[in-house]
VOKELUM-595580 format. One record per residue (C-alpha): residue number from 1; residue in three letters; y, x, z. Coordinates in Angstrom, 1 decimal, decimal comma. Each point is the difference from the previous one (the first is absolute). Layout:
N
(NUM ALA (Y X Z))
...
This chain:
495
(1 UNK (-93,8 -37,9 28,4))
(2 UNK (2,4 2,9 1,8))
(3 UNK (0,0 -2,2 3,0))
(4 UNK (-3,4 -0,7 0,3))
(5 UNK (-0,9 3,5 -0,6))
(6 UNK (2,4 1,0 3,0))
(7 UNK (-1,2 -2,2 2,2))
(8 UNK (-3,3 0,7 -0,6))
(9 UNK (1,0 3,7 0,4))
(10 UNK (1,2 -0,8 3,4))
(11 UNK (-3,6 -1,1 1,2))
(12 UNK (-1,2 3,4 -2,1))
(13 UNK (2,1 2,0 2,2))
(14 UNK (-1,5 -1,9 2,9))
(15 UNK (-3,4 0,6 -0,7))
(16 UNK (0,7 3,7 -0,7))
(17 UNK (1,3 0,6 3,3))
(18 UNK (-3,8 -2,2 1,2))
(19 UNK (-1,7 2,7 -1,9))
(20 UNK (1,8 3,0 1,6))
(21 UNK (-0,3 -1,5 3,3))
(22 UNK (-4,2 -0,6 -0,6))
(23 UNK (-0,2 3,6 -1,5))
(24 UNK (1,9 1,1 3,3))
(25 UNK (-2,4 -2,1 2,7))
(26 UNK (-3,5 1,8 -2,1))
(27 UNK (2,2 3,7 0,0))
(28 UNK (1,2 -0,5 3,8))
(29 UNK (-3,3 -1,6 1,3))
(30 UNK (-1,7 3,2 -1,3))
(31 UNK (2,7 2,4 1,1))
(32 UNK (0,0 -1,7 3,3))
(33 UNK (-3,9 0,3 0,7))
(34 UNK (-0,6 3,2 -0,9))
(35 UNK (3,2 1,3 2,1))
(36 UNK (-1,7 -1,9 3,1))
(37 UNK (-3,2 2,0 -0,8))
(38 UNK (2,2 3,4 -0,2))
(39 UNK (2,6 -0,8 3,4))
(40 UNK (-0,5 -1,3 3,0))
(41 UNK (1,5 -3,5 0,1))
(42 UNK (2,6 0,8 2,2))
(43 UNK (0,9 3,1 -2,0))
(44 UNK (3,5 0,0 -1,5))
(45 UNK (-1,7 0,3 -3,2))
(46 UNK (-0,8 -3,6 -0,1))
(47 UNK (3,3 -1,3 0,2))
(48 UNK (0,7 0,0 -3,4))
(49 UNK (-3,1 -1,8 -1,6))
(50 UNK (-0,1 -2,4 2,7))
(51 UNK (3,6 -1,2 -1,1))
(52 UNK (-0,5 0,0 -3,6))
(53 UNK (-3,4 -2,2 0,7))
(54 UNK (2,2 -2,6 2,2))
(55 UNK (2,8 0,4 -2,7))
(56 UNK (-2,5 -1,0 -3,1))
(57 UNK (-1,6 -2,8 1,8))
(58 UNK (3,1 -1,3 1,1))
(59 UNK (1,8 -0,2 -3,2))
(60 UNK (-3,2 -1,6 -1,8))
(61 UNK (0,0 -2,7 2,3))
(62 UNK (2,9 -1,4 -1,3))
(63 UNK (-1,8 -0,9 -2,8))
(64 UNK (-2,4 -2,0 2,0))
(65 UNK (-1,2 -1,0 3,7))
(66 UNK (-2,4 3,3 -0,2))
(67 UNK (-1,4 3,2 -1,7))
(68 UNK (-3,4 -0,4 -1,4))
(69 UNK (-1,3 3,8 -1,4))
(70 UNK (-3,0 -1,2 -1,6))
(71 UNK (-3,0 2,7 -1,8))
(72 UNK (-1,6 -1,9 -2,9))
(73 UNK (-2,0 1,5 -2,8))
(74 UNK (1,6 3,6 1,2))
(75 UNK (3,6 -0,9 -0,2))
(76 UNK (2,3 -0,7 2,5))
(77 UNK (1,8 -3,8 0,0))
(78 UNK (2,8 -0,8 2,2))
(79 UNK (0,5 -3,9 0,5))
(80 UNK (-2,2 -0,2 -3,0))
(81 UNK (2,0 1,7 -2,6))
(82 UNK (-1,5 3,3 -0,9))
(83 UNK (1,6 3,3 1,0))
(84 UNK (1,0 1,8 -2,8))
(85 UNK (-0,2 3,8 1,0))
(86 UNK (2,3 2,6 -1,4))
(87 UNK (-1,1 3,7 -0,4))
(88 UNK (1,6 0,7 3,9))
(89 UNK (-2,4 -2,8 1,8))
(90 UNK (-3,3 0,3 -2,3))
(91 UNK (-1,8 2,7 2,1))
(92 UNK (1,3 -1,3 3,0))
(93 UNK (-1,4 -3,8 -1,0))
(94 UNK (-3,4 1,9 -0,9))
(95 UNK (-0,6 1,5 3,8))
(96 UNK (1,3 -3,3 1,4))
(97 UNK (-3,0 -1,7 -1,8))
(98 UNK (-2,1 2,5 1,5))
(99 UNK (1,9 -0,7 3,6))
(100 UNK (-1,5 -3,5 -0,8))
(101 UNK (-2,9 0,4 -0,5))
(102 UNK (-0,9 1,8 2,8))
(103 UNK (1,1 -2,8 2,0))
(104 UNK (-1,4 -2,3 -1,9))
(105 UNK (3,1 -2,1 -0,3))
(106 UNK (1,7 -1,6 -3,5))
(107 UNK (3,0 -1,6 1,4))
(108 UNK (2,6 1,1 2,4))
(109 UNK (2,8 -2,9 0,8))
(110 UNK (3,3 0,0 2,2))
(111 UNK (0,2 -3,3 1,4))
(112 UNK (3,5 0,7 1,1))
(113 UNK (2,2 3,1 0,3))
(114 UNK (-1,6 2,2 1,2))
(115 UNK (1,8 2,9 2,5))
(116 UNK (-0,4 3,6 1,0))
(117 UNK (-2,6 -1,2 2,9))
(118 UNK (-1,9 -1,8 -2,4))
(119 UNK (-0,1 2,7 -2,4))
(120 UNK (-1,7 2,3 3,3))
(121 UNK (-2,3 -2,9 0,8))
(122 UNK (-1,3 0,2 -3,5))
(123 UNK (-0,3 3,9 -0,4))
(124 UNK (-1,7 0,6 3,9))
(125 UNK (-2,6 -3,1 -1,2))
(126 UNK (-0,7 1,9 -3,5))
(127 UNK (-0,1 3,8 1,6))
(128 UNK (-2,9 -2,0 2,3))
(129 UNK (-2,0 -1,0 -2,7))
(130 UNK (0,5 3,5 -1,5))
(131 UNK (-1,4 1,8 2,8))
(132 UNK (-2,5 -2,6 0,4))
(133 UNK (-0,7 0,7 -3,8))
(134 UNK (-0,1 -3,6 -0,6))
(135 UNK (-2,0 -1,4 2,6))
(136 UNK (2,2 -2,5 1,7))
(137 UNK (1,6 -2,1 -3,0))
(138 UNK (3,6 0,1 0,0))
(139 UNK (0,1 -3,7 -0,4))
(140 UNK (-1,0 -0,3 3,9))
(141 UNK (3,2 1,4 1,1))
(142 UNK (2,6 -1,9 1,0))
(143 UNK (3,2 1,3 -2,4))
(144 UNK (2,5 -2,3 0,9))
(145 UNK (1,9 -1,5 -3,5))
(146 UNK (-1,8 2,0 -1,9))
(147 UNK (-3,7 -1,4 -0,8))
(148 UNK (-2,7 1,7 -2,5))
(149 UNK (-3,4 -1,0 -1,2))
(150 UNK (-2,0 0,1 -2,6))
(151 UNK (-0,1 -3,2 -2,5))
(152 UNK (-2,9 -0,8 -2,1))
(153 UNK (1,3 -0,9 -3,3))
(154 UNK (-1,3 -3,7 -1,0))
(155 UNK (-0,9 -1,2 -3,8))
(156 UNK (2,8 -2,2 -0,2))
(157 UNK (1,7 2,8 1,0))
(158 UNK (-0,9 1,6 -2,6))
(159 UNK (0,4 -2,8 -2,3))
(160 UNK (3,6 -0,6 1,2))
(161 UNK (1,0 3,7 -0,8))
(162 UNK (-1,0 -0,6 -3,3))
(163 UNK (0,4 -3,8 -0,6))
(164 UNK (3,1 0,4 -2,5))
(165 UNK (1,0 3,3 -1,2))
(166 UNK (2,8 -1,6 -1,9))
(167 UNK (1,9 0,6 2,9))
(168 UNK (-0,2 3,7 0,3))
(169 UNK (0,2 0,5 -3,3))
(170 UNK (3,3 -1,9 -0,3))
(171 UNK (1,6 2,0 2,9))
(172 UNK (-0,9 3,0 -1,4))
(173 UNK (1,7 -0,6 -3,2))
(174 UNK (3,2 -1,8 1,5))
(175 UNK (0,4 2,5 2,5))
(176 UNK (-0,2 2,7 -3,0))
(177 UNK (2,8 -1,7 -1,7))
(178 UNK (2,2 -0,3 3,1))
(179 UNK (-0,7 4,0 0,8))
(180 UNK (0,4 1,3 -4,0))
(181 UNK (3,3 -2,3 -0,4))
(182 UNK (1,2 1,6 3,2))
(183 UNK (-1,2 3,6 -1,5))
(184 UNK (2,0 -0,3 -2,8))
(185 UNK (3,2 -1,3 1,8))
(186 UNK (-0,1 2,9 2,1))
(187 UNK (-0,1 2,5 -3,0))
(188 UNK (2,8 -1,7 -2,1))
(189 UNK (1,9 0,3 3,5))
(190 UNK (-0,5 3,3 1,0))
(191 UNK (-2,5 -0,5 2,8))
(192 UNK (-3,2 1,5 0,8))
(193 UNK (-2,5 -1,8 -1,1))
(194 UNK (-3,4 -0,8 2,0))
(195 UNK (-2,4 1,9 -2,0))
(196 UNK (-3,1 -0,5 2,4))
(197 UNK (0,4 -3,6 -0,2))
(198 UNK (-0,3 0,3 -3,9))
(199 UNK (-3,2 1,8 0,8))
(200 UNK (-1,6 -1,8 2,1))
(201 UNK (1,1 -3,4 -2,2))
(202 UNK (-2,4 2,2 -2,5))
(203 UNK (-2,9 -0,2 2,2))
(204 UNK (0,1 -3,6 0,9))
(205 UNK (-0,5 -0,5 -3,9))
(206 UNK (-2,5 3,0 -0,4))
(207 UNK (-2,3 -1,7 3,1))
(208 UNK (0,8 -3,9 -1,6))
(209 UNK (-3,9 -0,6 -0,7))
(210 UNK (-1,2 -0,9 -3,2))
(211 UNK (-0,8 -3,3 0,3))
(212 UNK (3,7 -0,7 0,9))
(213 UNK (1,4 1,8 -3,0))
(214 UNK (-0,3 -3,7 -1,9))
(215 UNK (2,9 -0,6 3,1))
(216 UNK (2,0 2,6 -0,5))
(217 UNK (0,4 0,0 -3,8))
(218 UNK (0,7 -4,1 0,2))
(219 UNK (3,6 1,6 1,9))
(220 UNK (1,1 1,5 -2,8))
(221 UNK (1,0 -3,5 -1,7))
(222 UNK (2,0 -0,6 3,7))
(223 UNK (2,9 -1,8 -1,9))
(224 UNK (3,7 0,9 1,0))
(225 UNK (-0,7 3,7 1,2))
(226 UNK (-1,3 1,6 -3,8))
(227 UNK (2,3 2,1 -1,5))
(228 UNK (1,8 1,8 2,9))
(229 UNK (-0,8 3,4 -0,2))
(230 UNK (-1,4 -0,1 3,6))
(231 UNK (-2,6 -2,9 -0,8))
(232 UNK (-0,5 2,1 -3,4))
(233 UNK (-1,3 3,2 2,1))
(234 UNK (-2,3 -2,1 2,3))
(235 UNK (-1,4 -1,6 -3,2))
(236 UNK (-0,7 3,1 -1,7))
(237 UNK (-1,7 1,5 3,3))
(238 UNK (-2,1 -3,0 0,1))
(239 UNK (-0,9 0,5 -3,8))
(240 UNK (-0,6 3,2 0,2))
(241 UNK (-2,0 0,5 3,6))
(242 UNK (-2,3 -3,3 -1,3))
(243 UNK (-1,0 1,5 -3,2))
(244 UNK (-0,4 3,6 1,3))
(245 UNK (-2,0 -1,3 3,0))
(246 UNK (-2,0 -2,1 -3,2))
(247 UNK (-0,6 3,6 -1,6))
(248 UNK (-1,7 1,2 3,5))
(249 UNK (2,9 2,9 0,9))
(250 UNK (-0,2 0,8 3,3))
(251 UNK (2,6 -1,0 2,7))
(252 UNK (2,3 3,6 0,0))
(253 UNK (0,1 -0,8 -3,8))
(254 UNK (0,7 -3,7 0,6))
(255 UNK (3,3 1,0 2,3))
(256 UNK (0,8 2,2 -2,7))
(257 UNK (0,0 -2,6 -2,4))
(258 UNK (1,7 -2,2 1,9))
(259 UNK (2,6 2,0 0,8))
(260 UNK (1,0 1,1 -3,0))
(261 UNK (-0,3 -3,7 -1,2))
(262 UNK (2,7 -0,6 3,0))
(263 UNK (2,2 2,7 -1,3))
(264 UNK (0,0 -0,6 -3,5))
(265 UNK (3,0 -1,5 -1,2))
(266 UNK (1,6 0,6 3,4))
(267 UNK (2,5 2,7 -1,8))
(268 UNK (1,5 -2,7 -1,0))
(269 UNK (1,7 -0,7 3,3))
(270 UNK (1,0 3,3 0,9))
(271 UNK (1,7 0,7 -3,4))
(272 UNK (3,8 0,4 0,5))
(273 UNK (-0,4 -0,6 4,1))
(274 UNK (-1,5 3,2 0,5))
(275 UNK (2,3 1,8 -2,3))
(276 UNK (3,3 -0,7 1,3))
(277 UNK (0,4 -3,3 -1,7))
(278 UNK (-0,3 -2,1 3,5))
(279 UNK (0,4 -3,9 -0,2))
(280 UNK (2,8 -2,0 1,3))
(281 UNK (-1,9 -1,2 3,4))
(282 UNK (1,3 -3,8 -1,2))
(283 UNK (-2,1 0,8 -2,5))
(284 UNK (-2,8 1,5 1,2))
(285 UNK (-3,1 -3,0 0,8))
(286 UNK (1,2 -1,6 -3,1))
(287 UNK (-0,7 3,9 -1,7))
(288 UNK (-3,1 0,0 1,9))
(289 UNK (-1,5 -2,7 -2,0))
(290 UNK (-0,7 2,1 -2,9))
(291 UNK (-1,9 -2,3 -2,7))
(292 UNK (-2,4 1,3 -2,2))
(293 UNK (2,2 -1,3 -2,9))
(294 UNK (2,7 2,0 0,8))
(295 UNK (-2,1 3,2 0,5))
(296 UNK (-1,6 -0,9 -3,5))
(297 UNK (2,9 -0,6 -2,0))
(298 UNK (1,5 3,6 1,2))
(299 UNK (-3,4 2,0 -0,8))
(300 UNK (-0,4 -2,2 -3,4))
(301 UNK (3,4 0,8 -1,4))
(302 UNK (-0,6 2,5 -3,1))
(303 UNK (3,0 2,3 0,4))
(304 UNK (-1,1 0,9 3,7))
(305 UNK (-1,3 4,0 0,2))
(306 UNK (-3,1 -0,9 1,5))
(307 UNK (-0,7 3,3 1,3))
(308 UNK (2,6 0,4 1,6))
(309 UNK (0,0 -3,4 1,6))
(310 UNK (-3,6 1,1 0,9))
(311 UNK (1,2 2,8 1,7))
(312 UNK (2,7 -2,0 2,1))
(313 UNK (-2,3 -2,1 1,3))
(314 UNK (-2,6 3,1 1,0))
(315 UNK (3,3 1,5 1,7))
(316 UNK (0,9 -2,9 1,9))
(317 UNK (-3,7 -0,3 1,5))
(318 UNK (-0,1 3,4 0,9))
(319 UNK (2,9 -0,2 2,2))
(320 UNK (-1,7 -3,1 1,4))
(321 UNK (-3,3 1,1 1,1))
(322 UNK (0,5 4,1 -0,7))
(323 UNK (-2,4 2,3 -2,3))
(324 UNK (-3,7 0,1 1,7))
(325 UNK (-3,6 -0,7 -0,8))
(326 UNK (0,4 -3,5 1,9))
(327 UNK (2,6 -1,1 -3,0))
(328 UNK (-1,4 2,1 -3,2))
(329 UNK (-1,7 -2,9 -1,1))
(330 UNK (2,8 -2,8 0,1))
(331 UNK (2,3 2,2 -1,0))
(332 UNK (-1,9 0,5 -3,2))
(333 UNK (-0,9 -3,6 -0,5))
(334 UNK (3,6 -1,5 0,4))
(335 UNK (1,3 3,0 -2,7))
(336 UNK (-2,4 -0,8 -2,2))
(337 UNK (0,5 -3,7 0,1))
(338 UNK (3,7 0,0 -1,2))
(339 UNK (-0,6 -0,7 -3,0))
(340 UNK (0,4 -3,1 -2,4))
(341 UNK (-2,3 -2,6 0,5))
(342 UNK (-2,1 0,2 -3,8))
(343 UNK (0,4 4,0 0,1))
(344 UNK (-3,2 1,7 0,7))
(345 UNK (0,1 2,4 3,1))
(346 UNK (-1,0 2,7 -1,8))
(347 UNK (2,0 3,3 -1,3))
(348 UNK (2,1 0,3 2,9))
(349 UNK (-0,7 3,5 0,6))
(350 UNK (0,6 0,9 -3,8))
(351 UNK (-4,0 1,4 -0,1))
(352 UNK (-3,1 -1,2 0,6))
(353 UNK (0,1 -1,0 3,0))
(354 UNK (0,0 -3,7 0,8))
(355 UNK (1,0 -2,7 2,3))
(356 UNK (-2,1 0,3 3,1))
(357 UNK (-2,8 -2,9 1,4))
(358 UNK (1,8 -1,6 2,5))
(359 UNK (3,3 0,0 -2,7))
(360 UNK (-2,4 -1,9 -2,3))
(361 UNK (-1,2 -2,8 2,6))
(362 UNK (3,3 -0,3 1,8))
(363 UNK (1,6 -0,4 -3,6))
(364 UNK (-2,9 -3,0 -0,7))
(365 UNK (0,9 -1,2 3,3))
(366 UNK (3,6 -0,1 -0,1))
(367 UNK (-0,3 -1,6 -3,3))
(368 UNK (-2,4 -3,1 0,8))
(369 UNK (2,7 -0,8 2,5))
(370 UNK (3,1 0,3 -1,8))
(371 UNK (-1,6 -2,2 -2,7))
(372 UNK (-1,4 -3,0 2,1))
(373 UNK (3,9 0,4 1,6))
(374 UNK (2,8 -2,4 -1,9))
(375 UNK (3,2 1,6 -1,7))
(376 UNK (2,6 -1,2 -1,3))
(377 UNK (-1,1 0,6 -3,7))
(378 UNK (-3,3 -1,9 0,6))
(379 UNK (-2,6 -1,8 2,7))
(380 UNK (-2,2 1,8 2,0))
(381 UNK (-3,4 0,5 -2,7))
(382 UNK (-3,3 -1,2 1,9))
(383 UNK (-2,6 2,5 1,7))
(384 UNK (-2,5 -0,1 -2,9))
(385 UNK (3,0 0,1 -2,7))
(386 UNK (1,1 3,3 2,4))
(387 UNK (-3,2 1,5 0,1))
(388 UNK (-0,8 -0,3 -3,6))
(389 UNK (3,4 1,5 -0,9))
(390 UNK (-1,2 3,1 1,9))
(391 UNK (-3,3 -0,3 -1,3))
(392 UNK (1,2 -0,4 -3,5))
(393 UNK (2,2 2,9 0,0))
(394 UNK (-2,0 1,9 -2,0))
(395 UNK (0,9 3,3 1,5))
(396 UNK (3,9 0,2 -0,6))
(397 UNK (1,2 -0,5 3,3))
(398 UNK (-3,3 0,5 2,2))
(399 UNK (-2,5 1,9 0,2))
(400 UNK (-2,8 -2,1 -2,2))
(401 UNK (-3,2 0,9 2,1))
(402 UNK (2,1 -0,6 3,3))
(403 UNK (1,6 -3,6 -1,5))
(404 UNK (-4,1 -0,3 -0,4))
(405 UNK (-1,1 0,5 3,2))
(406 UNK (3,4 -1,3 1,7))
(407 UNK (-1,0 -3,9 -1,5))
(408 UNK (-3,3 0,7 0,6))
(409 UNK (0,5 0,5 3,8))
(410 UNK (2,6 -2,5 0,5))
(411 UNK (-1,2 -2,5 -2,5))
(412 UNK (1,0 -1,0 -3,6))
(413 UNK (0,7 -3,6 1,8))
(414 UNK (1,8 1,4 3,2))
(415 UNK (0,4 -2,0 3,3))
(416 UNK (2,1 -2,9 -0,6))
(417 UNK (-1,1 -1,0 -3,5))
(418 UNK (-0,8 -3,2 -1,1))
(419 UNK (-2,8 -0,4 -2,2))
(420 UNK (-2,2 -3,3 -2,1))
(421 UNK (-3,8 0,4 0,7))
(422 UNK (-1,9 -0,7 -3,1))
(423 UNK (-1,3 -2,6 2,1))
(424 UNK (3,0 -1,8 -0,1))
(425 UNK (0,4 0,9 3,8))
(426 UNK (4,2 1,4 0,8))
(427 UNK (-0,1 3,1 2,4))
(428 UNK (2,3 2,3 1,4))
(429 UNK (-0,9 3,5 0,1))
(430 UNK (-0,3 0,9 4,1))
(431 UNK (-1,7 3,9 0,3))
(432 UNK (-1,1 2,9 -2,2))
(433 UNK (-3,0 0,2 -1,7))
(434 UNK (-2,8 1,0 2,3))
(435 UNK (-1,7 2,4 -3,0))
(436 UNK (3,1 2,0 -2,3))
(437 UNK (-2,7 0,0 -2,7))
(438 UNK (0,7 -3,8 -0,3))
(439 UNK (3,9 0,5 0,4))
(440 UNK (0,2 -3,3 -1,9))
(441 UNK (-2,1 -2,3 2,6))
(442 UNK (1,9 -0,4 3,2))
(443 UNK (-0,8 -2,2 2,8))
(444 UNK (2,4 -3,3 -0,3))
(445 UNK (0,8 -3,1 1,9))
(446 UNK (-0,8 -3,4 -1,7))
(447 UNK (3,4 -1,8 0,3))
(448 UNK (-0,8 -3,0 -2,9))
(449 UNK (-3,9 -1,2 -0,2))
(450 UNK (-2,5 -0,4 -3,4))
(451 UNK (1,6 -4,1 0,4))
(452 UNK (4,0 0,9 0,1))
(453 UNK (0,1 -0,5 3,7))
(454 UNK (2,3 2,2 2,2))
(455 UNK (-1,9 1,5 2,3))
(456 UNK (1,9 0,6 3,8))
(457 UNK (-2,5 2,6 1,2))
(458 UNK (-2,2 1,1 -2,9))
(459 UNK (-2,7 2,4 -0,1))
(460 UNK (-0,4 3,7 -0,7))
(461 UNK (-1,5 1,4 -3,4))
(462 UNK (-0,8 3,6 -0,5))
(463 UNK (0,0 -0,1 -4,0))
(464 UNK (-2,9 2,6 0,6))
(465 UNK (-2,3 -2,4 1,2))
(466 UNK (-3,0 -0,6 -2,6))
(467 UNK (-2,1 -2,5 -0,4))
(468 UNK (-4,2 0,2 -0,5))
(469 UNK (0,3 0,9 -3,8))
(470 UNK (2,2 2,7 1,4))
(471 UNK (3,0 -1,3 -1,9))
(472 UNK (3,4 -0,4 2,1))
(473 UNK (0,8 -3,6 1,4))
(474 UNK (3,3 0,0 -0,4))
(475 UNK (2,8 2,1 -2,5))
(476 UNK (3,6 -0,3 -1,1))
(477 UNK (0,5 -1,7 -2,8))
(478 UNK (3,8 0,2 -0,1))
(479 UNK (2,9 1,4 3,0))
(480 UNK (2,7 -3,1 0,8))
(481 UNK (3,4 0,8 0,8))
(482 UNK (0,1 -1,3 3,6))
(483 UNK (3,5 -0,5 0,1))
(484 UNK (-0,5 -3,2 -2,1))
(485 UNK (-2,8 -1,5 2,7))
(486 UNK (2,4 0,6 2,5))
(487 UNK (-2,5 3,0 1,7))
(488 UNK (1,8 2,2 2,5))
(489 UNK (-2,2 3,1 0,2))
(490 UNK (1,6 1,2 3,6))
(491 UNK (0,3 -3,6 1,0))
(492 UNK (-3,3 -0,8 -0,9))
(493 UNK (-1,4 3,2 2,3))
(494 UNK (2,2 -0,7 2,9))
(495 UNK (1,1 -3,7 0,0))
């Protein structure tokens, strides 16, 4: 699995330095346009963002024979792949959609490398068309290597966008595991971590939409990766954003969640690194692949001065990340988490005062995960048996109302349960329930018929759909275990 992971690490690394670069052509394309508007071309001025504009397109044409910058839906593409913006190129990318507009263009393409004359040749066409104001289309002017126009976007376009979201989904969680494994490695090995790439992993879930979440929750059962502490913190985030997203927060709450979810049991790596301790650098990948069963059996053990190890984790993330507003929140959800599994978060403080919201989902969260994960002392329970161990907790671990409303979002048969119809139908449990209120109906795939038969392509049910008396078609009579059938839940998503 370490090999795999590197390798696919090496292609992360690859497509990081795509993103920069894309994030660099919308920043310098700006910065270049609105110096031409501010100089005269020949000005010394324009040296410089004339060479970083050749340098950018250059080095993204090693990734292909050219540079398409594409505007679609109000947000910039290069060679199809969305730009992701950081907080240095959003402005910039919002007056370059303006720039655009005005001349009614959506895609901009280097059919070759382009040089400093074709760079002029483009500005002295576009500060035409600017004192013009738009009259003569830019598209009539001959711009050497460089052609624009403006493309009408087709149905099947459209439909090919959107044909099979599995695919998106998958990257996004893959390339999460690649950057949170790297996170942690960096940590127990005394780098600096890449904290805005945590982020922004955050908002790729927050913006997943909900009709993919049925996706995204079938990766938590991705066999070989659960129980490392890095696939742990992605599958908490996932939890955790999903339900609160569920709940209706809003999206500043949802990255706060999310965060903290990320950050929860990350203590755990720091501890002893950060305090002098170091590890042996033979040592230090196989270190890096903290399990959750090791963590576990360290915050279980009964003659451990939980306080204090509370506070040792705290210390350790505070010389991580520092003491500000943008931490408070994490910082208070992964001290309040280290505690034993079956201890309620609650008396901490030594007063009234509790554990706080997010502590109470993330702990939910964290939980449902660590119990659908195998351990040495027993198999990996299944999602219902997970969900109804939180649900039946009765209030001495969680939060009662929250366990409530936490199996009421996500389900009381999560994503990836197998279930027996009481009409004799066998069907696997594929997305949340469309109304909480029925947290027990969720919309299922028909794998086995009414007649026994296996069905290769079977249809959708939504157990909500009634029939003319108004009584449900379809319920669950009984869940399945679908390790026994055979039933991959990630396989059966994603082939």
């Amino acid at each position: 699995m370490t090999g795999a992971l590197d390798f696919l690490h090496g292609l992360d690394d690859a497509e990081d330095r795509f993103e920069e670069l894309s994030r660099q052509l919308v920043n310098n394309f700006f910065v270049l346009l609105r110096s031409a508007t501010m100089h005269d071309l020949g000005n010394e001025a324009m040296r410089r963002p004339v060479a970083a504009m050749v340098s950018t397109a250059r080095a993204l044409l090693a990734y292909g024979d050219q540079v398409v910058l594409a505007l679609r839906d109000g947000n910039f593409f290069v060679n199809r792949r969305l730009v992701k913006l950081d907080f240095g190129s959003f402005q910039n990318a919002r007056y370059l959609i303006r720039i655009f507009g005005f001349l009614d263009i959506n895609r901009l393409v280097f059919s070759g490398e382009p040089d400093h004359a074709t760079i002029m040749l483009f500005l002295q066409a576009f500060l035409e068309v600017l004192a013009e104001k738009g009259e003569s289309p830019i598209t009539q002017y001959p711009l050497g290597t460089i052609k624009v126009r403006k493309v009408e976007e087709t149905e099947d376009a459209t439909h090919q966008r959107d044909d099979d979201p599995r695919r998106q989904i998958l990257a996004t969680y893959a390339s999460g595991l690649l950057m949170l494994r790297q996170f942690v490695n960096d940590l127990r090995r005394g780098r600096s971590p890449r904290h805005a790439k945590v982020k922004r992993l955050c908002l790729e879930l927050v913006d997943v939409e909900p009709r993919h979440h049925g996706l995204l929750l079938s990766l938590l059962h991705l066999e070989g990766y659960k129980g490392n502490l890095f696939c742990h913190m992605l599958n908490t985030a996932v939890l955790s954003i999903v339900f609160g997203r569920r709940l209706g927060l809003n999206r500043s709450q949802l990255v706060d969640l999310g965060m903290a979810a990320f950050h929860h049991d990350l203590g755990w790596a720091l501890v002893g690194t950060l305090e002098g301790a170091g590890l042996p650098l033979d040592d230090a990948d196989d270190a890096a692949q903290l399990t959750m069963d090791g963590i576990n059996d360290q915050r279980d053990q009964a003659d451990v001065d939980m306080e204090a190890l509370r506070v040792k984790v705290a210390r350790a993330l505070i010389r991580l990340g520092g003491f500000n507003e943008l931490v408070i929140n994490r910082l208070i959800v992964a001290y309040e988490c280290q505690i034993p599994e079956d201890s309620p978060a609650e008396g901490l403080y030594h007063g009234e005062i509790g554990a706080s919201f997010m502590t109470q989902v993330v702990r939910m969260a964290s939980t449902y995960d660590e119990l659908t994960t195998p351990k040495a002392s027993r198999r990996a329970l299944l999602p219902d048996q997970a969900m109804r161990r939180i649900l039946d907790d009765g209030g001495r671990t969680f939060d009662d109302f929250l366990a409530r409303i936490f199996a009421g979002c996500l389900g009381v048969y999560p994503v990836g349960t197998l279930v027996e119809l009481d009409s004799t139908e066998i069907a696997l449990v594929v997305d949340l329930p469309r109304n909480p209120v029925h947290f027990h109906r969720p919309q299922v795939k028909i794998l086995v018929d009414r007649m026994g038969n296996a069905l290769t392509d079977g249809p959708m049910a939504d157990l909500e759909q009634t029939g003319r008396t108004g009584q449900f078609m379809r319920s669950i009579e009984r869940t399945l275990d679908s390790r026994q059938y055979g039933v991959s839940i990630t396989r059966f998503f994603f082939g």
